[in-house]
N, C-alpha and C positions, 0 to 999 in steps of 0.2 A: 513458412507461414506462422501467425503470430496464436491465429486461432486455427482449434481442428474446424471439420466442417460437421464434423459427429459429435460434436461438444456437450456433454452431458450436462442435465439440469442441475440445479439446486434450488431449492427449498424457503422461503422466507423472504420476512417482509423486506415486499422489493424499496419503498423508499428509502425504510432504511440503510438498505444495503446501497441504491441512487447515492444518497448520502455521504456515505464512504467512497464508492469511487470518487466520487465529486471534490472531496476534501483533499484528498490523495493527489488526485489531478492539479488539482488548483496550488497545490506545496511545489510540485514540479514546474507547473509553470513559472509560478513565484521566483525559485531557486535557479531558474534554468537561463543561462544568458540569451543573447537575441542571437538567433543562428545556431542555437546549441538545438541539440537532439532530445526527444523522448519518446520510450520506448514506450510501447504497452503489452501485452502479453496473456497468452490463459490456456493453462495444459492440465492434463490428468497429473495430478503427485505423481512422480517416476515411484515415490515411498509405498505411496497408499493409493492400490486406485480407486479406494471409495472416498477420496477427496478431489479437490482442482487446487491450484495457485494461479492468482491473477497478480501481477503485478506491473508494477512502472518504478522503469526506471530511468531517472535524468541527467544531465549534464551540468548539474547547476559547484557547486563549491564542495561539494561532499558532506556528510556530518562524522564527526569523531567516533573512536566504538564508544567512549564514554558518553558522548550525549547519546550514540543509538542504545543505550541503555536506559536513557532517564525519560526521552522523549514523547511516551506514552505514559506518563504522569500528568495529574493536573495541572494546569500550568507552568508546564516546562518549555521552555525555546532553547532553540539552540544557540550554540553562542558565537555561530560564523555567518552571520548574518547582516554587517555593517554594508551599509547601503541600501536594504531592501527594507518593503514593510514588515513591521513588528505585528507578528503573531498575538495570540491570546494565552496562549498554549493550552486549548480548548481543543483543540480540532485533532488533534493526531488523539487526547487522550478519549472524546468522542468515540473515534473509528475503533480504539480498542475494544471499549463499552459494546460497540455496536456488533461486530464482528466476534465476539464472544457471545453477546445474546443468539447470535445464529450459530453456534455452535463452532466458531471458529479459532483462526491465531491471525495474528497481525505481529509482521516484526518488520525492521530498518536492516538491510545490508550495505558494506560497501568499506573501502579500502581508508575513507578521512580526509582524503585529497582531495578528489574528482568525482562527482558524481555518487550517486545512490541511488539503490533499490528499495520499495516495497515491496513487499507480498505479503500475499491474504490469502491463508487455507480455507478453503471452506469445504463440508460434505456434503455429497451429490445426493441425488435422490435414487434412491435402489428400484432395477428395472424390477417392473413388473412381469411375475409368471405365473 
């Protein structure tokens, strides 16, 4: 399963956070060829389980480690992108902005070839006793 069924809260303004999946989503689709696959995803931090990670991840051309380093800056694109529409490079540095207002991380994985992940930390809400 992608999601538990006990999946704990978080905290915070939800369109912002709308927002981010949204963007997130829409890169994947973007990046993802026709027939290709994406993932989506959301578990306790195996690290911390007072956070979650949500992420997606595509099929689409991959990004470099060097652009997954740069690509949460303000307008940065990536530079494997020939044929598809041209970003603003607004939207991924957005999701940083936003995802750290909630108290989060947001970062890029993936090997440069094939495909890429995002995930987004966020911290849950502590049960009440």
């Amino acid at each position: 399963d992608n999601f538990a069924q006990d999946f704990p809260l978080i905290e915070g303004d939800a369109n912002l956070l709308n927002r981010v999946v949204y963007n997130i989503l829409d890169n994947a689709l973007k990046f993802t060829p026709d027939k290709g696959l994406i993932e989506v995803w959301a578990k306790t931090d195996p690290e911390n389980d007072a956070q979650i990670l949500f992420g997606v991840k595509d099929d689409g051309p991959g990004i470099s480690k060097e652009d997954q380093k740069r690509i949460f800056q303000k307008h940065q694109t990536i530079s494997s992108t020939e044929g598809l529409r041209k970003g603003s490079g607004i939207g991924l540095y957005f999701c940083k902005l936003a995802v750290e207002a909630l108290g989060g991380q947001i970062w890029a994985e993936g090997e440069g070839t094939r495909g890429s992940t995002f995930i987004i930390r966020l911290p849950i809400v502590a049960a009440k006793t």
